[in-house]
C-alpha positions as CSV (number, residue, x, y, z in Angstrom):
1,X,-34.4,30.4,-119.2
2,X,-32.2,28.3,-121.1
3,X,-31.7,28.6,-124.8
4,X,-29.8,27.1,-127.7
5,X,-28.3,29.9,-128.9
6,X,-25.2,30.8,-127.7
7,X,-25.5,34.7,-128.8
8,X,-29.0,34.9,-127.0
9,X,-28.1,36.9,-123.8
10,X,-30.1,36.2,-120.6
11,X,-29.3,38.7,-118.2
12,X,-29.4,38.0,-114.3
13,X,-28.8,40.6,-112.0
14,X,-27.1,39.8,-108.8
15,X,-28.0,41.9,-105.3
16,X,-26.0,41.9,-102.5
17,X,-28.1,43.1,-98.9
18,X,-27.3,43.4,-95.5
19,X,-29.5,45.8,-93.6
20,X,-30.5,47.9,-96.2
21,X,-34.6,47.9,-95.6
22,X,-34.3,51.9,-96.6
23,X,-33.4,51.5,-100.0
24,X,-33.8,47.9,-101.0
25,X,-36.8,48.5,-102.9
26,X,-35.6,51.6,-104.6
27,X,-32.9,49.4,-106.1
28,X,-35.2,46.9,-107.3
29,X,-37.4,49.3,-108.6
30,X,-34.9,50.6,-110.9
31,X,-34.3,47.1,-112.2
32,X,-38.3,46.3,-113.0
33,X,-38.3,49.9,-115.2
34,X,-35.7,49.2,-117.7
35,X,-36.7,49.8,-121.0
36,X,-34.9,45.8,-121.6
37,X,-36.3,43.6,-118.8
38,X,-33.9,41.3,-117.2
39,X,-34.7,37.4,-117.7
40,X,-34.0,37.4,-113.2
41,X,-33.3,39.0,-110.1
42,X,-31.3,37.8,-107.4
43,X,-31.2,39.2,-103.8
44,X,-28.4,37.7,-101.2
45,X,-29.7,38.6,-98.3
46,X,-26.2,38.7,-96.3
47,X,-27.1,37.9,-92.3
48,X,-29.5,41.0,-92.3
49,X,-31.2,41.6,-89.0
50,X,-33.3,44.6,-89.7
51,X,-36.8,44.2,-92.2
52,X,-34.6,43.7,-95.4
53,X,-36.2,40.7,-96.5
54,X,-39.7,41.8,-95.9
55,X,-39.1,44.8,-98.2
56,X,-37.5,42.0,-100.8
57,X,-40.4,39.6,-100.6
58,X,-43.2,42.5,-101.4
59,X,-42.1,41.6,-105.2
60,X,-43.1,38.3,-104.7
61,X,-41.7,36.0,-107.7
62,X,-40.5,38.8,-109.6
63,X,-37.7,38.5,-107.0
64,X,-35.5,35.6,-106.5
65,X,-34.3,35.6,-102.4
66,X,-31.8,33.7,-100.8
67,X,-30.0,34.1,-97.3
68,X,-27.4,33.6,-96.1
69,X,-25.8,34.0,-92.5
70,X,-23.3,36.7,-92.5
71,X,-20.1,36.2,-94.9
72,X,-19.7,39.8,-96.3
73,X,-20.1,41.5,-99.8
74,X,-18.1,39.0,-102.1
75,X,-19.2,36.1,-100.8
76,X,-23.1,37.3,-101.5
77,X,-22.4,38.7,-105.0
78,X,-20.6,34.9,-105.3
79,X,-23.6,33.3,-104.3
80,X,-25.7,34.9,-106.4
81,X,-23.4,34.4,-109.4
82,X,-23.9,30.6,-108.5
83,X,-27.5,30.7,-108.7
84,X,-27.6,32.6,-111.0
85,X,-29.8,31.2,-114.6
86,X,-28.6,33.3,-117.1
87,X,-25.7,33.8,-119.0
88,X,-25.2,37.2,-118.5
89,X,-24.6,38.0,-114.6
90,X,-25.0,42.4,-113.8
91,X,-24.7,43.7,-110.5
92,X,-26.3,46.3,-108.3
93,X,-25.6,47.6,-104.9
94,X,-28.4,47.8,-102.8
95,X,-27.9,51.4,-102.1
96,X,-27.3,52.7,-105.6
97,X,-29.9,52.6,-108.8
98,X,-29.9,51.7,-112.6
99,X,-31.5,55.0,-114.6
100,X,-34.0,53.0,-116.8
101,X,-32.2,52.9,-120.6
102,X,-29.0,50.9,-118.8
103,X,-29.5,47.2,-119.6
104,X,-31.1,48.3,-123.0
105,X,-28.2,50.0,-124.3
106,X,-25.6,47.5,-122.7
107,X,-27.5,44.6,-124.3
108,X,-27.4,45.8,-128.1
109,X,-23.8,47.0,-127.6
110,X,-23.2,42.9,-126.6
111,X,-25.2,41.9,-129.7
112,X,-23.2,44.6,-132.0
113,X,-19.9,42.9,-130.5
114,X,-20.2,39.1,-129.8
115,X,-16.7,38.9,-129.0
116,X,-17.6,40.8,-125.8
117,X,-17.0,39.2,-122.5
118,X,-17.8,42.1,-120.8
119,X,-19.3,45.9,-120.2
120,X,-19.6,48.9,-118.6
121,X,-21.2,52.7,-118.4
122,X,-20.1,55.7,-116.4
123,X,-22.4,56.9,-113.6
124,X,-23.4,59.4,-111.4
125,X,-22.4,59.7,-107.2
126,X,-25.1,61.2,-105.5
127,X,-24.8,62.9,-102.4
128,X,-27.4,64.8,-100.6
129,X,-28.7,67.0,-103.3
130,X,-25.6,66.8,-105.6
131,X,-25.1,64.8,-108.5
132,X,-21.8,64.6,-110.7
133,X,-20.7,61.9,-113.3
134,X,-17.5,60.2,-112.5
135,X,-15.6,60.3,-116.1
136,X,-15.7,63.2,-117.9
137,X,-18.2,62.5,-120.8
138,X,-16.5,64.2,-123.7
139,X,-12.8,62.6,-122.5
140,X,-14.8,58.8,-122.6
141,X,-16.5,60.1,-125.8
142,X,-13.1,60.9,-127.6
143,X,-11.5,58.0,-126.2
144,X,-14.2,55.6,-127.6
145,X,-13.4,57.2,-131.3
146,X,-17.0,56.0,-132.5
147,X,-17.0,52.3,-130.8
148,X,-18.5,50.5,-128.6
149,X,-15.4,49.1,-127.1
150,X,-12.4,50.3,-125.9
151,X,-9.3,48.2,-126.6
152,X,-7.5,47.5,-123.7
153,X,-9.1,48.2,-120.1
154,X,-6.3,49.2,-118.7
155,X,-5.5,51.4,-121.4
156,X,-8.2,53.2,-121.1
157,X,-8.5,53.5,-117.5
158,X,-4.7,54.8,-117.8
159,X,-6.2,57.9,-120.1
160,X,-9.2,58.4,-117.4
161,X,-11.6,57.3,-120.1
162,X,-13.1,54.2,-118.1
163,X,-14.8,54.8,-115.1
164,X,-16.1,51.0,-114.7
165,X,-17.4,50.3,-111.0
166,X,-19.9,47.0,-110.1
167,X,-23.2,48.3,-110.5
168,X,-22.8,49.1,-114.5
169,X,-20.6,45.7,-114.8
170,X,-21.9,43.1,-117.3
171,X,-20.1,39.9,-117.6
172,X,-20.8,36.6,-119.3
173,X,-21.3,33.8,-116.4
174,X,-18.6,31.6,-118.3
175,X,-15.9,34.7,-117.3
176,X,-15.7,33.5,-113.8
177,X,-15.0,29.9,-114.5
178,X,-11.6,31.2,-116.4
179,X,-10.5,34.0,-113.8
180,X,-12.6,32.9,-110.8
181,X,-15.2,35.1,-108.9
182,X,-14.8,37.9,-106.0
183,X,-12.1,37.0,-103.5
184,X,-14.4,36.6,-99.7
185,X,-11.3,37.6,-97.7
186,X,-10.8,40.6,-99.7
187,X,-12.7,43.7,-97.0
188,X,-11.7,46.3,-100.3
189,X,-10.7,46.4,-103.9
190,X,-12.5,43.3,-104.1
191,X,-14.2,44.5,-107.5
192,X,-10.8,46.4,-108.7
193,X,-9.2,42.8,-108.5
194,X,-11.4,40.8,-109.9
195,X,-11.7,43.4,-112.8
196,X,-8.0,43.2,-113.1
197,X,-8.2,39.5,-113.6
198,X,-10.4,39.6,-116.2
199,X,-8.2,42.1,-118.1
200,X,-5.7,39.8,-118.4
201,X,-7.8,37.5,-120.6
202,X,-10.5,40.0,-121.9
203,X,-8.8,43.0,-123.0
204,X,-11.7,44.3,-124.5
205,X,-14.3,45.8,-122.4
206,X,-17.9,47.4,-124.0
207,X,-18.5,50.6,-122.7
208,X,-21.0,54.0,-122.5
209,X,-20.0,57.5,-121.9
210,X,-23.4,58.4,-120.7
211,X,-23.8,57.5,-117.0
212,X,-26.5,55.2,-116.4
213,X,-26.8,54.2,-113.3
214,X,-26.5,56.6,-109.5
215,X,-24.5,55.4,-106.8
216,X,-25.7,57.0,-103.5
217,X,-23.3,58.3,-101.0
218,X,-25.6,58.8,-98.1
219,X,-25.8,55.3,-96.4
220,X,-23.1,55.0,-94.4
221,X,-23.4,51.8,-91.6
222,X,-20.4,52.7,-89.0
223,X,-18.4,49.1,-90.2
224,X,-17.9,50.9,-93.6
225,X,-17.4,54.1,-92.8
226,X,-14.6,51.9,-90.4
227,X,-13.4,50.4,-93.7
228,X,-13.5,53.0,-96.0
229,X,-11.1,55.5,-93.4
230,X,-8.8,52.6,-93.3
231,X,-8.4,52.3,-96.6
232,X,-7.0,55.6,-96.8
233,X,-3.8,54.0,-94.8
234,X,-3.2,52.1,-98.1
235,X,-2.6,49.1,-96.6
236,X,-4.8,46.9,-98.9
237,X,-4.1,49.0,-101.9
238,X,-1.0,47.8,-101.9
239,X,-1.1,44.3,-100.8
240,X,-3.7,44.3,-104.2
241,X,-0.6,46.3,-106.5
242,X,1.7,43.8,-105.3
243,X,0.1,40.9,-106.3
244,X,-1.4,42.7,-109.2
245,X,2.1,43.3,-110.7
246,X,3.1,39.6,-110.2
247,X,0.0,38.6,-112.1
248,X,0.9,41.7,-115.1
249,X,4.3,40.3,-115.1
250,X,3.1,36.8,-115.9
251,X,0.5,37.8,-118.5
252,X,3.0,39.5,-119.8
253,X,1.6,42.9,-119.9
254,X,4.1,44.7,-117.2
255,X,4.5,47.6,-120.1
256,X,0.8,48.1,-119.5
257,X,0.0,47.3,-116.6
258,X,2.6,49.9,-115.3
259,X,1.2,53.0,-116.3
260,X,-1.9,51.2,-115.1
261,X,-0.9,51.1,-112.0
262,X,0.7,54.5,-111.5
263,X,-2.3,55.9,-112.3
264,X,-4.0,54.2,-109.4
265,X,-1.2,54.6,-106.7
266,X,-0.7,58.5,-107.3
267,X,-3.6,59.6,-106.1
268,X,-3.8,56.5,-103.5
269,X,-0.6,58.5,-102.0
270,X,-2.4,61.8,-102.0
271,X,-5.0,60.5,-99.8
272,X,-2.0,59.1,-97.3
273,X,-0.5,62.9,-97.6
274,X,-3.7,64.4,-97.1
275,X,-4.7,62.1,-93.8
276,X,-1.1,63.2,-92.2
277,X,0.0,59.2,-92.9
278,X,3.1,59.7,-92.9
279,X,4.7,56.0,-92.6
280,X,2.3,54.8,-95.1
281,X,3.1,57.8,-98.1
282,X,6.7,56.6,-97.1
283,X,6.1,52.7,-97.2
284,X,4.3,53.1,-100.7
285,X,7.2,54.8,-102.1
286,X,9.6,52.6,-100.9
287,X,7.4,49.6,-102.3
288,X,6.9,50.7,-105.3
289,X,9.5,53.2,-107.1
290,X,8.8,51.9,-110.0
291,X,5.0,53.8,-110.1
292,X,6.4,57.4,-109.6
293,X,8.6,59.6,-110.8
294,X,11.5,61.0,-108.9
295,X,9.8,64.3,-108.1
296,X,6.8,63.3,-106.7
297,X,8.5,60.8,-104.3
298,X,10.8,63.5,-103.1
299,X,8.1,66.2,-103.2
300,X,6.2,63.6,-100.9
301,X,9.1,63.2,-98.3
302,X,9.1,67.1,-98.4
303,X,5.6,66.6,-97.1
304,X,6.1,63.7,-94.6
305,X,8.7,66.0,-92.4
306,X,5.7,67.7,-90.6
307,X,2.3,65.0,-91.7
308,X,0.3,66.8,-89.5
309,X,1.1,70.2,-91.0
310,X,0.2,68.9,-94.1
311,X,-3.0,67.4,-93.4
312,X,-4.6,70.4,-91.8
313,X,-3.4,72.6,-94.8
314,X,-4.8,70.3,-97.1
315,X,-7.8,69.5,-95.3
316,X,-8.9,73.5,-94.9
317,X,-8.0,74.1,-99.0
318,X,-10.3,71.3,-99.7
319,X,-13.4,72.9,-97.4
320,X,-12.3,76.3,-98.5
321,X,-12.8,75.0,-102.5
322,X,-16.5,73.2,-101.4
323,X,-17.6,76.9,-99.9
324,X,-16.8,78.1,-103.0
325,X,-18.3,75.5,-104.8
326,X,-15.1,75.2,-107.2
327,X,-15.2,70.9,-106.1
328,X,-16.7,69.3,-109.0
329,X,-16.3,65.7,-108.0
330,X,-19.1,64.7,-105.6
331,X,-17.1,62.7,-102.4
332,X,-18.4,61.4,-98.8
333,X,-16.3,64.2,-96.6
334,X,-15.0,63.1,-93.6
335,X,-13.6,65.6,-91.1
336,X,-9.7,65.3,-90.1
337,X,-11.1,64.7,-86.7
338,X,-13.4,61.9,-87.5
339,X,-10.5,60.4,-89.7
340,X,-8.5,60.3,-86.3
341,X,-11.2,58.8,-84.2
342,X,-11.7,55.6,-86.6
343,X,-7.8,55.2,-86.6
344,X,-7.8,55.2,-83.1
345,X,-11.0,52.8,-82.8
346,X,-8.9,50.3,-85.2
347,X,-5.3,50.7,-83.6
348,X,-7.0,49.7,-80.4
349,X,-9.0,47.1,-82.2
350,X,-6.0,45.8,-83.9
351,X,-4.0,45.9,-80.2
């Protein structure tokens, strides 16, 4: 697989899997039917104790398999990055899907722009029967002005134009020797902070307005479902903006990285608001005045004098608005009562 020219891309696709025997091969699939064939694939089979790599080992050489005992996401994505051959490393999530034109129209937009360290689509989240893309099409469109490229990533993730999430991410293998690869103690935000890292050298990221790849909703194993509710304390998201503006400030791009980072922590706060986490909305304010403006942090005290108040009122406008089908965005939905039950099940954990 190794060439002499520099601008050749080789293209190896990196799959992290731990118990996923249901939808391995659909993900697989999806990478043998692009239009552009990939030069390898990579499965990390992370500690799986179910028939995960049985499905894998079906494709036979068109599938290269490596295990590992348990270690978590980053650490499997890292491994494969490591064994990885080519000089282009993608990634797919074992319960999401390319559609087939992906790698084709991410490869030429490379080729076009050999400055490129890096690229992206939008994409679909699919739940149940629903389907909706993440970025609004037209917005990306109009932001794009004609290019492949947009500018600045976090620029354009600032103006809701870039919707880039791992499993449309391209990135030349020689990326993670300057910023380093995914952080293995990191249990969320792993792939926001490692896109961060790059921004800071690579301001420039290829994109597509299309969405070209699905990211299913419906697999849920109880540790992330566990991970995902506990996000929505906001505990990691801003351990991650803390850091995150040390790092802006010594890039120096604080005057973008700001907006940036409002634009992340506004609707991070929402979610504390809406889950009745009242000592969280309060603690993010207080950390970070800086990322809103004086209204919405006193509108947010307003709403942190009765949290539970709040959350059932919020939680019935946003079931009321799915009955009517007037929710556009396609979301996992967890109950206020299930939402209490995982806290619980960590706070007791955690004692």
């Amino acid at each position: 697989m190794t060439s002499n020219n520099p601008n050749e891309i080789k293209v190896s696709v990196v799959i992290p899997a731990f118990n996923v025997q249901q939808c391995i091969c659909r993900a697989i699939n999806s990478i043998l039917n692009q239009t552009r064939p990939v030069e390898e694939i990579i499965v990390i089979d992370d500690g799986s104790s179910d028939n995960t790599a049985t499905e894998v080992k079906k494709f036979g050489n068109q599938v290269r398999y490596f295990y590992q005992e348990n270690a978590g996401i980053s650490a499997a994505r890292n491994k494969g990055i490591q064994n990885a051959k080519g000089n282009w490393i993608a990634f797919l999530d074992a319960d999401d899907q390319w559609l087939p034109h992906l790698q084709e129209r991410e490869v030429n937009i490379i080729q076009n722009n050999l400055d490129l360290r890096w690229c992206a689509a939008n994409y679909f989240r699919c739940f149940e029967s629903k389907q909706a893309p993440v970025g609004n099409i037209d917005i990306i469109q109009n932001g794009l002005n004609d290019k492949d490229y947009f500018d600045n990533y976090f620029t354009a993730c600032t103006d809701h134009h870039c919707q880039a999430h791992t499993q449309t991410m391209m990135i030349r293998k020689n990326v993670f020797d300057e910023v380093g690869c995914f952080e293995p103690n990191r249990i969320r935000n792993e792939d926001l902070d490692l896109w961060w890292r790059i921004a800071y050298k690579h301001q420039k990221i290829g994109y597509i307005a299309e969405p070209l790849a699905k990211a299913h909703l419906e697999i849920q194993p109880d540790i992330l479902t566990k991970h995902r509710i506990q996000e929505k304390r906001g505990t990691w998201i801003r351990e991650l903006m803390a850091r995150h503006l040390q790092l802006a400030q010594q890039a120096n791009m604080t005057n973008i990285f700001i907006p940036f980072a409002s634009s992340i922590m506004k609707p991070r706060l929402r979610t504390m608001l809406y889950n009745g986490f009242k000592q969280d909305a309060r603690q993010t304010i207080k950390q970070f005045p800086m990322l809103f403006k004086w209204h919405t942090k006193y509108i947010a005290y307003l709403l942190t004098i009765f949290p539970d108040l709040t959350s059932f009122l919020a939680y019935s406008y946003s079931s009321l608005k799915r009955k009517l089908g007037l929710t556009k965005q396609v979301t996992r939905n967890y109950s206020r009562k299930e939402v209490k039950k995982y806290i619980q099940q960590i706070q007791q954990e955690q004692s």
